[in-house]
N, CA, C, O and CB atoms as a CASP TS submission, in Angstrom:
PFRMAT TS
TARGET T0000
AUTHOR 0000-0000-0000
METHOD Language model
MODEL 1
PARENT N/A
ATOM      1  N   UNK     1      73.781 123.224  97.036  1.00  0.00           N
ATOM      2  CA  UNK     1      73.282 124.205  97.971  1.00  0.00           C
ATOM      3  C   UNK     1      74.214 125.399  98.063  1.00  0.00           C
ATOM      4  O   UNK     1      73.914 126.432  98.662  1.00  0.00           O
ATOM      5  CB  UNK     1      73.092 123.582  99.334  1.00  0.00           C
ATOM      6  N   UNK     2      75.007 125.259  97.628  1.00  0.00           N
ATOM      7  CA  UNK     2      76.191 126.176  97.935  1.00  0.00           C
ATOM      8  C   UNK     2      76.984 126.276  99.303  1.00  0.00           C
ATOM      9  O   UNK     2      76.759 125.651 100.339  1.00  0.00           O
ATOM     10  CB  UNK     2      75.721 127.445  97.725  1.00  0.00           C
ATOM     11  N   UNK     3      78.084 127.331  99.022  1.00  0.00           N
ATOM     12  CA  UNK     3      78.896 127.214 100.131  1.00  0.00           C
ATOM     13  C   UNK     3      78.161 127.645 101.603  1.00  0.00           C
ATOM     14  O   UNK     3      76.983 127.984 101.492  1.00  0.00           O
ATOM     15  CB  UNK     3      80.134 128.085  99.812  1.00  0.00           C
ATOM     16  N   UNK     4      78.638 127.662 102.726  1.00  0.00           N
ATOM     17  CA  UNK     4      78.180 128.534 104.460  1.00  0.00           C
ATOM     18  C   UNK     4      77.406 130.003 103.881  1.00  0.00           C
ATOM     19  O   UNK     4      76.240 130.348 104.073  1.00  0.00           O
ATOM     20  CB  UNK     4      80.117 129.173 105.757  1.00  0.00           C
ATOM     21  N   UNK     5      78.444 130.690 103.142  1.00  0.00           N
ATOM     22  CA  UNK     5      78.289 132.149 102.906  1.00  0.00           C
ATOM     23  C   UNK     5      76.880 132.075 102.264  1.00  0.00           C
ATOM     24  O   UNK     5      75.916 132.665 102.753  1.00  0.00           O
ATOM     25  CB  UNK     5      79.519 132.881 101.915  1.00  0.00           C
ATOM     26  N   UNK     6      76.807 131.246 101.035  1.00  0.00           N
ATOM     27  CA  UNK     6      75.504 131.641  99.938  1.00  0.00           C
ATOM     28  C   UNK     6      74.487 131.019 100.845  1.00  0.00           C
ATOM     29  O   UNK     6      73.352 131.355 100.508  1.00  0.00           O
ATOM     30  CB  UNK     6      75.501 130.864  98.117  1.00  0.00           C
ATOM     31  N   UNK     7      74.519 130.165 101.959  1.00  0.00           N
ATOM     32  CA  UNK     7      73.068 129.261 102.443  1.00  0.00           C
ATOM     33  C   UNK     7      72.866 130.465 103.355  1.00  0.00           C
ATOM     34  O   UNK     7      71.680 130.792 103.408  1.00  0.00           O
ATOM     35  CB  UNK     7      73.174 127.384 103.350  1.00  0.00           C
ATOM     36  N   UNK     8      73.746 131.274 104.142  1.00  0.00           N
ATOM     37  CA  UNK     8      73.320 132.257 105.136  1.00  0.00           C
ATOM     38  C   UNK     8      72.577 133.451 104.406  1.00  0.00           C
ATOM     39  O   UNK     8      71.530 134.027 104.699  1.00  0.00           O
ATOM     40  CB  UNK     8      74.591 132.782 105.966  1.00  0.00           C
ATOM     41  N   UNK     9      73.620 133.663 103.175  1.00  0.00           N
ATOM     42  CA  UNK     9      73.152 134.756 102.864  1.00  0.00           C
ATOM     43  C   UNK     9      71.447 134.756 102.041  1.00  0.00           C
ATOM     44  O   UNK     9      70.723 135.750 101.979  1.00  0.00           O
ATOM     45  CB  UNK     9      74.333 135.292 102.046  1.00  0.00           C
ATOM     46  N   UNK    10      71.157 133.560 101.555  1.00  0.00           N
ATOM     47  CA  UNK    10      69.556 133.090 100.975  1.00  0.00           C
ATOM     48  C   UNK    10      68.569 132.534 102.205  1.00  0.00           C
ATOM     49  O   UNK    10      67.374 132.278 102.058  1.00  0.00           O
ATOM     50  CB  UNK    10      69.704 131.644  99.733  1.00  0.00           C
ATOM     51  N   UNK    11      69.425 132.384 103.615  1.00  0.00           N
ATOM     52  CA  UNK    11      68.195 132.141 104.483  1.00  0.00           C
ATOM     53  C   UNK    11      68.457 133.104 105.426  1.00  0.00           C
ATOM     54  O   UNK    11      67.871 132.905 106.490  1.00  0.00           O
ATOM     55  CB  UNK    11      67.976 130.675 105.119  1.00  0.00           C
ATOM     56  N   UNK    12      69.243 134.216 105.373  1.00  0.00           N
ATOM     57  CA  UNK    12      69.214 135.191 106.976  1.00  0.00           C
ATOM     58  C   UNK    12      67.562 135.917 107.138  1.00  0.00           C
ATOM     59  O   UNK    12      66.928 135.940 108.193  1.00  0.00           O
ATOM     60  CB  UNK    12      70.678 136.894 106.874  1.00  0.00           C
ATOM     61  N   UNK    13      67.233 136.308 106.212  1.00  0.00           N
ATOM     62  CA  UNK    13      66.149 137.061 106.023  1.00  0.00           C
ATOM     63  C   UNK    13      64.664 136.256 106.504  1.00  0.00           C
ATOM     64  O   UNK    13      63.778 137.087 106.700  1.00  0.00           O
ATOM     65  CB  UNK    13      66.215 137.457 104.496  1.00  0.00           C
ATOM     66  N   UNK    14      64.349 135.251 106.664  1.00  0.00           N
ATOM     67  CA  UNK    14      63.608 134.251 106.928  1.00  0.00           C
ATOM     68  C   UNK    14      64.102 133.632 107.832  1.00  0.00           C
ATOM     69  O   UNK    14      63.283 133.021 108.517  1.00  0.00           O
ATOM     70  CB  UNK    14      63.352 133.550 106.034  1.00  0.00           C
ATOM     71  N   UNK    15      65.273 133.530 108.156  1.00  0.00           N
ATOM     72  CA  UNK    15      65.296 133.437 110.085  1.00  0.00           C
ATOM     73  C   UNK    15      65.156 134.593 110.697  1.00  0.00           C
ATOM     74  O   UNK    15      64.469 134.690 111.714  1.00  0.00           O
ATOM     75  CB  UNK    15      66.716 132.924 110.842  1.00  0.00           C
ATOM     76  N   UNK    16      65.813 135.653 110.134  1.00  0.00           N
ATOM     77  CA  UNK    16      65.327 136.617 111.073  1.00  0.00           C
ATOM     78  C   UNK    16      63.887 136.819 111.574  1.00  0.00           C
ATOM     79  O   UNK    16      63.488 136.855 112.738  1.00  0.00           O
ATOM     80  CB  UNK    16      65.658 137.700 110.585  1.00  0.00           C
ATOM     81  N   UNK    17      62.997 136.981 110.081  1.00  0.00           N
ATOM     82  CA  UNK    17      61.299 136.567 110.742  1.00  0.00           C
ATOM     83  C   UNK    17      61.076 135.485 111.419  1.00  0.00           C
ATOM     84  O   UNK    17      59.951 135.436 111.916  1.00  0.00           O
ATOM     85  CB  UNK    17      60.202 136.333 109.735  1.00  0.00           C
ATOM     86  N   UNK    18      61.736 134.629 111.605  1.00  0.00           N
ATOM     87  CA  UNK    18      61.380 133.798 112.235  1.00  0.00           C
ATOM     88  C   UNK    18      61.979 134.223 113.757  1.00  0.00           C
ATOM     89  O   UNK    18      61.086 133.853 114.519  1.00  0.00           O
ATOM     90  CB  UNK    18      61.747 132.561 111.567  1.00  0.00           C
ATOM     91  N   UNK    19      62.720 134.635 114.315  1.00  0.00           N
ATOM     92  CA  UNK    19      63.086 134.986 115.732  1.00  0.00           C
ATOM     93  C   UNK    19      62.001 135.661 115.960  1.00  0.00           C
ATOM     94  O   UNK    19      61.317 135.279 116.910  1.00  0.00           O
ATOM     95  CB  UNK    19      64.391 135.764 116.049  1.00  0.00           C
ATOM     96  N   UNK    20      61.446 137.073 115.010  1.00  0.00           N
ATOM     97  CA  UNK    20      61.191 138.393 115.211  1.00  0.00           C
ATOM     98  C   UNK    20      59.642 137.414 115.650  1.00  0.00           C
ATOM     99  O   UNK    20      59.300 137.263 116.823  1.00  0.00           O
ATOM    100  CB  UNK    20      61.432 139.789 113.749  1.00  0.00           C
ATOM    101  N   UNK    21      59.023 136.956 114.712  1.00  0.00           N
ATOM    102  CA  UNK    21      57.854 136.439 115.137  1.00  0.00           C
ATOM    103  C   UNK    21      57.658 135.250 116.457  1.00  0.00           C
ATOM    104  O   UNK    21      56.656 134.645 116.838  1.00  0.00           O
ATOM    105  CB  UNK    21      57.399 135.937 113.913  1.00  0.00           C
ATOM    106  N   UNK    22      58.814 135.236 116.846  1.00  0.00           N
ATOM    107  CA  UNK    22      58.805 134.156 118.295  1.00  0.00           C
ATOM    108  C   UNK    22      58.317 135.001 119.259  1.00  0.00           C
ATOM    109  O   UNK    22      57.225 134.937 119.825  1.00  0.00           O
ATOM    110  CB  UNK    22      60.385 133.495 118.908  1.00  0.00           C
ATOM    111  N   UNK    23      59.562 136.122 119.467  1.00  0.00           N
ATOM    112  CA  UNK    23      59.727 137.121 119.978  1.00  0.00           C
ATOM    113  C   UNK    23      58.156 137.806 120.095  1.00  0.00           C
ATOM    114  O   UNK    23      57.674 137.956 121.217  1.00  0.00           O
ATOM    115  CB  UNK    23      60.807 137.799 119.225  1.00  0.00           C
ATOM    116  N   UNK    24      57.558 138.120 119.148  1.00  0.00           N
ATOM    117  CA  UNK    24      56.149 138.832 119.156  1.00  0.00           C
ATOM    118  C   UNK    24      55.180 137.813 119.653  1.00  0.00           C
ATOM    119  O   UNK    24      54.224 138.397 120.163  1.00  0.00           O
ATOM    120  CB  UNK    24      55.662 139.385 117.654  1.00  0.00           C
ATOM    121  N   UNK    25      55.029 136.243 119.713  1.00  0.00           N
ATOM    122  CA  UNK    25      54.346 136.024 120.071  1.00  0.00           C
ATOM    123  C   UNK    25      54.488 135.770 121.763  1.00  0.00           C
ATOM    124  O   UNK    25      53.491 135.844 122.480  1.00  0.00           O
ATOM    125  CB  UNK    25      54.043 135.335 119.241  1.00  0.00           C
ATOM    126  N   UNK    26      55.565 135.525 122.197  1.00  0.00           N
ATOM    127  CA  UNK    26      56.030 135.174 123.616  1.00  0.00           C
ATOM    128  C   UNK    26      55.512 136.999 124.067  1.00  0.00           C
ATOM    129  O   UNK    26      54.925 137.041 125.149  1.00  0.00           O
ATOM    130  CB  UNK    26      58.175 134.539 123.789  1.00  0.00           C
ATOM    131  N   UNK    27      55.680 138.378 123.366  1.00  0.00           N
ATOM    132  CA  UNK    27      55.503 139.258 124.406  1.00  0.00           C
ATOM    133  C   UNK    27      53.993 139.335 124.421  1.00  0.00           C
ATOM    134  O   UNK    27      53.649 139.161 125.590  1.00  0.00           O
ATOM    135  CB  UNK    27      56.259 140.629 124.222  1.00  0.00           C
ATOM    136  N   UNK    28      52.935 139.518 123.643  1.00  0.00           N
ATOM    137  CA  UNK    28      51.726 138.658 123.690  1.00  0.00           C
ATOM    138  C   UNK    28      51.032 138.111 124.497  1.00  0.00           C
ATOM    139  O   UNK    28      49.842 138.238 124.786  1.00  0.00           O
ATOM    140  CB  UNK    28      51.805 137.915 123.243  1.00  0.00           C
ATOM    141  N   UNK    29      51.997 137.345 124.944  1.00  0.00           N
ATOM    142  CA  UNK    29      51.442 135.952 125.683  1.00  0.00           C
ATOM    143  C   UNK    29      51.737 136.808 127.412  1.00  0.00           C
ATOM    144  O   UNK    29      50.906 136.739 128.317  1.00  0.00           O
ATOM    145  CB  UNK    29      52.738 134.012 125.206  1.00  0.00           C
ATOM    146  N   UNK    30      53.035 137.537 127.526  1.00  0.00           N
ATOM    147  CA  UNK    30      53.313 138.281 128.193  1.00  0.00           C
ATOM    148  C   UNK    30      52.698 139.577 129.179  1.00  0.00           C
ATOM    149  O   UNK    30      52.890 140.042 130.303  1.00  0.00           O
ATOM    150  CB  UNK    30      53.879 138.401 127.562  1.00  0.00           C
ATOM    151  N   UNK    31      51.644 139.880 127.714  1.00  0.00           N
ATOM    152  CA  UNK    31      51.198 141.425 128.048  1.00  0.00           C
ATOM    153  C   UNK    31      49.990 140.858 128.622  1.00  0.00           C
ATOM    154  O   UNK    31      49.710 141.253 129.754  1.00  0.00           O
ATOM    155  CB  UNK    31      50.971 142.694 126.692  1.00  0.00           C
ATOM    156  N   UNK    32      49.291 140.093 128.126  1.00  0.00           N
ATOM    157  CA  UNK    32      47.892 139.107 128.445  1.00  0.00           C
ATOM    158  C   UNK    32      47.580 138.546 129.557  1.00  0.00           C
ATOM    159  O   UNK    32      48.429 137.795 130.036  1.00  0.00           O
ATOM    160  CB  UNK    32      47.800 138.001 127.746  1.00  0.00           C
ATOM    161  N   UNK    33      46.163 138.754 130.368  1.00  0.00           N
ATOM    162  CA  UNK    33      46.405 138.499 132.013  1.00  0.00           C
ATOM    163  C   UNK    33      46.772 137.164 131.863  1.00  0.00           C
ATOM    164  O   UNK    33      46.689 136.343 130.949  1.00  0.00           O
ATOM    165  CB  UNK    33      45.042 138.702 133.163  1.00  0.00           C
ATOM    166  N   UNK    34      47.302 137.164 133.271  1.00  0.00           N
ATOM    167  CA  UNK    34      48.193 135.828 133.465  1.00  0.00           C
ATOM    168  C   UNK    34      49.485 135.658 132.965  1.00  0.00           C
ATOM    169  O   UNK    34      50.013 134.565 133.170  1.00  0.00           O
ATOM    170  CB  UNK    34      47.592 134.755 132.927  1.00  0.00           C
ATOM    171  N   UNK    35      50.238 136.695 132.219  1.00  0.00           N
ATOM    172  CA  UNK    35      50.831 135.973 131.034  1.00  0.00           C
ATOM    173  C   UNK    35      51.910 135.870 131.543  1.00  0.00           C
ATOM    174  O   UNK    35      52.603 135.362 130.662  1.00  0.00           O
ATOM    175  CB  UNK    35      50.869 136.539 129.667  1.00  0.00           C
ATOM    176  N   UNK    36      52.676 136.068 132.643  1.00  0.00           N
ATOM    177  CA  UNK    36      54.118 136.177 132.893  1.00  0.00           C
ATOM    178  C   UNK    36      53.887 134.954 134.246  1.00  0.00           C
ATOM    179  O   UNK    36      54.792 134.739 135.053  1.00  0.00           O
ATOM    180  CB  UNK    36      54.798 138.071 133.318  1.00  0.00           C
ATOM    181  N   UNK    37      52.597 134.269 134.303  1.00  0.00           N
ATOM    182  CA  UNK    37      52.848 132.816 135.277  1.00  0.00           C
ATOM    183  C   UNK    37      52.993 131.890 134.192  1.00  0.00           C
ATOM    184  O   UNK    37      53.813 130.972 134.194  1.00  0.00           O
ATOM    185  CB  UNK    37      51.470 132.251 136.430  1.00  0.00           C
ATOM    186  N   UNK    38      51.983 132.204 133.031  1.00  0.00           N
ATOM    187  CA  UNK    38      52.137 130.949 131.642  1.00  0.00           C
ATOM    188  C   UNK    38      53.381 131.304 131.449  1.00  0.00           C
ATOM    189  O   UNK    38      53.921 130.362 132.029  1.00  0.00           O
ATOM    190  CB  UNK    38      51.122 131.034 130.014  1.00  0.00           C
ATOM    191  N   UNK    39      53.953 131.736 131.198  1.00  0.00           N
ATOM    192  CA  UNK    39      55.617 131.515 130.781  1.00  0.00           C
ATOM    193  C   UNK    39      56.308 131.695 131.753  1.00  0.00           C
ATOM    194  O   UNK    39      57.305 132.369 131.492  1.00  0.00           O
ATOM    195  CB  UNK    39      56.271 132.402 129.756  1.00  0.00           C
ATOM    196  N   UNK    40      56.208 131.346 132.909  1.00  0.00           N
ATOM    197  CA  UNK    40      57.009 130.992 133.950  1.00  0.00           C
ATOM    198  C   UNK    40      56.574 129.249 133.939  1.00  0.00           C
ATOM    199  O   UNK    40      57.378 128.487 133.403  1.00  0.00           O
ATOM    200  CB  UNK    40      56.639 131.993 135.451  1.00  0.00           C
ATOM    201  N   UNK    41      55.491 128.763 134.450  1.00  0.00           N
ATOM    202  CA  UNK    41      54.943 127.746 134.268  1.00  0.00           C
ATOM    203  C   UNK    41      54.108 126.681 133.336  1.00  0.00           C
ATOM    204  O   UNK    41      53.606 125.647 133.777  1.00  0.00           O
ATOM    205  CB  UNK    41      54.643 127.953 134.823  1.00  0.00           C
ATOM    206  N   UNK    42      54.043 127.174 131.795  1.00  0.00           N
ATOM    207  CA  UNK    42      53.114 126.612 130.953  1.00  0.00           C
ATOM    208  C   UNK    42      55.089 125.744 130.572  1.00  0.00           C
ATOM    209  O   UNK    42      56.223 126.134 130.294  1.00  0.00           O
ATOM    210  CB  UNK    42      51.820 127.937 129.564  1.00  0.00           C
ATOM    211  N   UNK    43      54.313 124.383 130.835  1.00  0.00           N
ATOM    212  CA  UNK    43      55.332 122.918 129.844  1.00  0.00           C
ATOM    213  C   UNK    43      55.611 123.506 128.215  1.00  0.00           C
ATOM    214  O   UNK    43      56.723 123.292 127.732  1.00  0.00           O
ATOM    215  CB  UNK    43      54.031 120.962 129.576  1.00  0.00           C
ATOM    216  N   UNK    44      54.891 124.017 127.647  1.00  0.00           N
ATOM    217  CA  UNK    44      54.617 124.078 126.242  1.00  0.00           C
ATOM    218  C   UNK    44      55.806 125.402 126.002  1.00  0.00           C
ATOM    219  O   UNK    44      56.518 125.406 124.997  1.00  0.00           O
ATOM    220  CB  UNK    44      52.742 124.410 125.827  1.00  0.00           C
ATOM    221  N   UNK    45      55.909 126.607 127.174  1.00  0.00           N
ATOM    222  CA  UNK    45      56.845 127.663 126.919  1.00  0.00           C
ATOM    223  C   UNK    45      58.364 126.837 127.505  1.00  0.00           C
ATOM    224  O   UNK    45      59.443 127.075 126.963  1.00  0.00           O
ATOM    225  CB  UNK    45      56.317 129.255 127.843  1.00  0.00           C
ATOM    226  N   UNK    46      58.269 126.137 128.339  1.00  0.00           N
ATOM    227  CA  UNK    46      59.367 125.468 129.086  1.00  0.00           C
ATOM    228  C   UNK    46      60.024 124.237 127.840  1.00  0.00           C
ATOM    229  O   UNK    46      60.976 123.515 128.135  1.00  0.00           O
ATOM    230  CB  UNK    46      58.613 124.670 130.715  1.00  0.00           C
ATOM    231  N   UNK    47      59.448 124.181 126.686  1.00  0.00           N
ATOM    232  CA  UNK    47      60.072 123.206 125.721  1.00  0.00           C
ATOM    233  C   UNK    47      60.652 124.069 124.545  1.00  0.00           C
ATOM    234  O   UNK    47      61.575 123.847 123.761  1.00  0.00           O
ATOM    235  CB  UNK    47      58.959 122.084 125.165  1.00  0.00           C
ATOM    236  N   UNK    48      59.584 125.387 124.730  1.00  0.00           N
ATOM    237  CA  UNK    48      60.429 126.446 123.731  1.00  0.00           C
ATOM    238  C   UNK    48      61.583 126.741 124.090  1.00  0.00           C
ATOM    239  O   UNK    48      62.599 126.575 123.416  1.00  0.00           O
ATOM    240  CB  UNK    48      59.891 127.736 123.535  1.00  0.00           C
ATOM    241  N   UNK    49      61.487 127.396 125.637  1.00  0.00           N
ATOM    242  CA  UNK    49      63.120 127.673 125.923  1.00  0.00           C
ATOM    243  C   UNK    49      63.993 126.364 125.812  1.00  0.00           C
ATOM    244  O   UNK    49      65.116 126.432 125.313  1.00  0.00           O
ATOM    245  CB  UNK    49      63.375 128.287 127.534  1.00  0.00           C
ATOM    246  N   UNK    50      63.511 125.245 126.248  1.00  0.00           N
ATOM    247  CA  UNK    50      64.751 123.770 126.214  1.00  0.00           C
ATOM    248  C   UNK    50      64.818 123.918 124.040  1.00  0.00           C
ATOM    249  O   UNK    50      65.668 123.121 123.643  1.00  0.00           O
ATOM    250  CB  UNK    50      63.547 121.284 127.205  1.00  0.00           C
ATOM    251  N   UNK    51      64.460 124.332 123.400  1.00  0.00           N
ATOM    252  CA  UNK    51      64.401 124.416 122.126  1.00  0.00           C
ATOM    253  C   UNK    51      65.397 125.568 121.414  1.00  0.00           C
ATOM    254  O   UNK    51      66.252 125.366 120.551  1.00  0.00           O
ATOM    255  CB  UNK    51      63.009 124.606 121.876  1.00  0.00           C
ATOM    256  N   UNK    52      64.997 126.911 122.081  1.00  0.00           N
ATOM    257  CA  UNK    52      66.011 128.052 122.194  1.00  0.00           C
ATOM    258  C   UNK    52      67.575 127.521 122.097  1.00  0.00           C
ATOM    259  O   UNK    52      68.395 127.576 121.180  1.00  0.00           O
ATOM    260  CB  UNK    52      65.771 128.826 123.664  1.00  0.00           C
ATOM    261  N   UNK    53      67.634 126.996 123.410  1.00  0.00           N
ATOM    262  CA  UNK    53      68.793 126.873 123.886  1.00  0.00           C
ATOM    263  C   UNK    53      69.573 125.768 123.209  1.00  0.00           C
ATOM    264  O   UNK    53      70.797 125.800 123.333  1.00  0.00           O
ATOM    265  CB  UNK    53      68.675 126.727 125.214  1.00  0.00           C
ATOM    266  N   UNK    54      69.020 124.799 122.510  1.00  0.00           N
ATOM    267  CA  UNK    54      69.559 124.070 121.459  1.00  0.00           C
ATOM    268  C   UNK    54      70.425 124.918 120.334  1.00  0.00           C
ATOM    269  O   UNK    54      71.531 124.564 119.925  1.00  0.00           O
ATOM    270  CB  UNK    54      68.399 123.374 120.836  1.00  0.00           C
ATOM    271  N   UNK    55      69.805 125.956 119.964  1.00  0.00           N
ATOM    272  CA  UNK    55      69.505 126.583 118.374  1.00  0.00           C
ATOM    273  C   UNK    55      70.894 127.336 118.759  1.00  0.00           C
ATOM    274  O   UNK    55      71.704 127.461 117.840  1.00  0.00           O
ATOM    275  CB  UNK    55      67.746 127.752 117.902  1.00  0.00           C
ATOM    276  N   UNK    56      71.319 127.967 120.334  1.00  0.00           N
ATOM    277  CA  UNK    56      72.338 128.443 120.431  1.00  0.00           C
ATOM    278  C   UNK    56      73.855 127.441 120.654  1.00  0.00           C
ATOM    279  O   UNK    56      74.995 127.886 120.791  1.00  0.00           O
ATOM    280  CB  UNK    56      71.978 129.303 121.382  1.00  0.00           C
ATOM    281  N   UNK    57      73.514 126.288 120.639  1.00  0.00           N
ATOM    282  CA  UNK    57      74.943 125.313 120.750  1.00  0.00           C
ATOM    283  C   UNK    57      75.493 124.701 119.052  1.00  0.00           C
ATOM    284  O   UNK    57      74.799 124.437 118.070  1.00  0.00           O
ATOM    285  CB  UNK    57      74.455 123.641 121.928  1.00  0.00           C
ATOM    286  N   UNK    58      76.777 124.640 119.214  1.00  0.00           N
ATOM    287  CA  UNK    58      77.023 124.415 117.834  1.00  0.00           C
ATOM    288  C   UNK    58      76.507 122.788 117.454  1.00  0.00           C
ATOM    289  O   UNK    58      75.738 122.187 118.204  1.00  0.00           O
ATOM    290  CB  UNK    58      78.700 124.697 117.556  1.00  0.00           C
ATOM    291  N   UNK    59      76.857 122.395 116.632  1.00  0.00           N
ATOM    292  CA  UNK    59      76.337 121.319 116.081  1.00  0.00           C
ATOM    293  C   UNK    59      75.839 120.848 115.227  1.00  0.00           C
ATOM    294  O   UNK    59      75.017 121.595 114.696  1.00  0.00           O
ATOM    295  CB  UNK    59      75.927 121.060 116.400  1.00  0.00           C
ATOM    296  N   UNK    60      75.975 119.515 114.618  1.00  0.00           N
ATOM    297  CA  UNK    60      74.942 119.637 113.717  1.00  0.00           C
ATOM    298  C   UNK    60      73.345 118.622 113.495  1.00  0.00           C
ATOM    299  O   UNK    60      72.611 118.330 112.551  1.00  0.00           O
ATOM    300  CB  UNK    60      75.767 119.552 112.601  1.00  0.00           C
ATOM    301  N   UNK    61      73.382 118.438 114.509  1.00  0.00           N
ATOM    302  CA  UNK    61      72.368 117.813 114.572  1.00  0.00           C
ATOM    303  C   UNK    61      71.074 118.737 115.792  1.00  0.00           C
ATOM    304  O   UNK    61      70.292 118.405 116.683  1.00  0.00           O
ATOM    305  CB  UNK    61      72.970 116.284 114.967  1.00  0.00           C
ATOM    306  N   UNK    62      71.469 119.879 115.174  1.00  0.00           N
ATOM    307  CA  UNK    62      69.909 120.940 116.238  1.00  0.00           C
ATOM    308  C   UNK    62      68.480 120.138 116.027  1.00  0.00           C
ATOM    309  O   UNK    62      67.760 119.632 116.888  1.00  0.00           O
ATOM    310  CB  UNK    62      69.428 123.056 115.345  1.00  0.00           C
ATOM    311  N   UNK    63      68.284 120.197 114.368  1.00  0.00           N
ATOM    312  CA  UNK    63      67.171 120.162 114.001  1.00  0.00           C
ATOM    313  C   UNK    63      66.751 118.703 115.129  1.00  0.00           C
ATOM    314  O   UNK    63      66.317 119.007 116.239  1.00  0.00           O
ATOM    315  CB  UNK    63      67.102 120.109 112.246  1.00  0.00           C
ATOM    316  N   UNK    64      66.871 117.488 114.856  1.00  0.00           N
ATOM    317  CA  UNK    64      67.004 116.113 115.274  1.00  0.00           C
ATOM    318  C   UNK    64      66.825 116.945 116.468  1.00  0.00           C
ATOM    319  O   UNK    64      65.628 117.223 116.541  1.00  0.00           O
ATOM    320  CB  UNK    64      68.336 115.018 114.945  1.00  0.00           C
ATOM    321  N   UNK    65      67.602 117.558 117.609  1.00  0.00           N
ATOM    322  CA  UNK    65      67.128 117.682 118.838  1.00  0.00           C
ATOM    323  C   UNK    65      65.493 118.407 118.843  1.00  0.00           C
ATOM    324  O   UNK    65      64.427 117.794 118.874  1.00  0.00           O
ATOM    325  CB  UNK    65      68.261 118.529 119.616  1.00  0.00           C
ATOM    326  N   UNK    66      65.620 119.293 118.820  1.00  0.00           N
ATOM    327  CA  UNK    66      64.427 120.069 118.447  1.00  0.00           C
ATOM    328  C   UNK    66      63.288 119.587 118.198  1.00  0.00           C
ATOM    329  O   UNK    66      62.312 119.881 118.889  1.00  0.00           O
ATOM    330  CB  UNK    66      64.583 120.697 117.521  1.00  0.00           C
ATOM    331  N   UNK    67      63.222 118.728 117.120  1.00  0.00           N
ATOM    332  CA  UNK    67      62.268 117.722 116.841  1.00  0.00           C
ATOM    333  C   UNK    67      62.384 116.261 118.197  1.00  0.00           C
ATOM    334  O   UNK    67      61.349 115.613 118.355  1.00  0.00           O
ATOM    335  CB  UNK    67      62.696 117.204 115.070  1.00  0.00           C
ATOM    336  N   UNK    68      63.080 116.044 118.676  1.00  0.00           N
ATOM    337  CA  UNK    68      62.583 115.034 120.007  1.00  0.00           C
ATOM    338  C   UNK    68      62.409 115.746 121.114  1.00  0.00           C
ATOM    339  O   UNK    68      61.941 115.115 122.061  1.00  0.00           O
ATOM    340  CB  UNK    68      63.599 113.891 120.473  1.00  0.00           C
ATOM    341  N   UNK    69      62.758 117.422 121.363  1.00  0.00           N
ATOM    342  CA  UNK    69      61.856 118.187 122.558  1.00  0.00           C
ATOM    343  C   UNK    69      60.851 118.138 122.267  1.00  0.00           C
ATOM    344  O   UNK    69      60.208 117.642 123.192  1.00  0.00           O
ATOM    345  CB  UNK    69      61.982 119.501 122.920  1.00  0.00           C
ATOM    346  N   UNK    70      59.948 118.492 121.050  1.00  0.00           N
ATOM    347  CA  UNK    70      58.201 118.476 120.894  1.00  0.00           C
ATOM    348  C   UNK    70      58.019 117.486 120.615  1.00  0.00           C
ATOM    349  O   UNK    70      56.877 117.657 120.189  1.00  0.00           O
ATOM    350  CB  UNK    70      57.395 119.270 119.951  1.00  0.00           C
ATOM    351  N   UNK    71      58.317 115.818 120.388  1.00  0.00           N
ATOM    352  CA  UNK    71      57.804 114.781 120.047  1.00  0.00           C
ATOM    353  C   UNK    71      57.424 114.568 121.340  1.00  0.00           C
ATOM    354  O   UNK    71      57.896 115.018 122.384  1.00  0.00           O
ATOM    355  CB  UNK    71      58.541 113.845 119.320  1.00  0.00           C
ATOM    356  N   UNK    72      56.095 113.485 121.050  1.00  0.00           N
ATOM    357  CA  UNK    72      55.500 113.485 122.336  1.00  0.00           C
ATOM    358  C   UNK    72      55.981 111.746 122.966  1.00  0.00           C
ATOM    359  O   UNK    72      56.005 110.663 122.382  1.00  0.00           O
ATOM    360  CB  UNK    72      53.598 113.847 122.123  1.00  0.00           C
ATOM    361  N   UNK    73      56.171 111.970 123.775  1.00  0.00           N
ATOM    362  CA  UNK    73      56.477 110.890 124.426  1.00  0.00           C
ATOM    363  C   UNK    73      55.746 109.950 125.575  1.00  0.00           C
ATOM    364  O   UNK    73      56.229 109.465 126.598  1.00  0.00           O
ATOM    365  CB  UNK    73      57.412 111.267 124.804  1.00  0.00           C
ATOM    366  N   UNK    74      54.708 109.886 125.158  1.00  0.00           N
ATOM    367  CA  UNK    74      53.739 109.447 125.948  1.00  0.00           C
ATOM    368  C   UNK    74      53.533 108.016 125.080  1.00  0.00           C
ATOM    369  O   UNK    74      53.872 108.111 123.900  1.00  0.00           O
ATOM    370  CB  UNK    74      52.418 110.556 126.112  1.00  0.00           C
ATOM    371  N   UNK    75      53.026 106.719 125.506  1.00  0.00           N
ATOM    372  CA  UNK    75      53.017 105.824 125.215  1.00  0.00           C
ATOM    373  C   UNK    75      51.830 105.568 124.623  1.00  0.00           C
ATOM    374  O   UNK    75      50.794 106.045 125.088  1.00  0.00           O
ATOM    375  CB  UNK    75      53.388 105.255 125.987  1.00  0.00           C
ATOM    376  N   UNK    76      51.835 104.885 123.667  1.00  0.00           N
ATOM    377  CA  UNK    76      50.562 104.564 121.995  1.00  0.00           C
ATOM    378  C   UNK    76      49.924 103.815 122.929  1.00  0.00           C
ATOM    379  O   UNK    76      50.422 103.159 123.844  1.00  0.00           O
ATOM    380  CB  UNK    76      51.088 103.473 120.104  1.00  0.00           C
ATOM    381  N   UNK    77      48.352 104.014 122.519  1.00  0.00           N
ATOM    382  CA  UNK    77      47.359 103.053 123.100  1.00  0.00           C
ATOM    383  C   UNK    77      47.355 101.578 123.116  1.00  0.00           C
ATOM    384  O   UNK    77      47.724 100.911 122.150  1.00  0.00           O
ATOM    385  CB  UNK    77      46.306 103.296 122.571  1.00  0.00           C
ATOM    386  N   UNK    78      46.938 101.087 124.214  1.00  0.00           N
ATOM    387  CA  UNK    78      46.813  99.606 123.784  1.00  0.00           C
ATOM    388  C   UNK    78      45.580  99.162 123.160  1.00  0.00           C
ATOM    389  O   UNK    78      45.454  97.989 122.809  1.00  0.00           O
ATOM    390  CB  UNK    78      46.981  98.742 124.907  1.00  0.00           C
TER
END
């Protein structure tokens, strides 16, 4: 995979779309009636930010968190 430098420098460009398009869809959701109670109160924006705030702590196990904020945790049918 190469060293820190070559993995940043072959994925900055594709995270950046990836913020830029978070970003565009949260203001969206924003500009749209209602839109600033759904992202005060929609569970689904409240797991993005608990998701956000992962992506900013060091570590190395983000992904693994990230993936058990949206896993659903509700119990399999009987």
């Amino acid at each position: 995979m190469g060293d820190a430098k070559q993995t940043l420098d072959r994925y900055f460009l594709e995270m950046r779309w990836r913020c830029l398009s978070l970003a565009a869809d949260l203001d969206r959701i924003e500009r749209a009636a209602g839109g600033p109670a759904v992202l005060e109160s929609d569970p689904r924006v409240q797991k993005l930010r608990e998701a956000l705030s992962v992506l900013t702590r060091a570590g190395p196990t983000r992904a693994e968190q990230v993936q058990t904020i949206f896993s659903d945790k509700t119990p399999p049918p009987r």
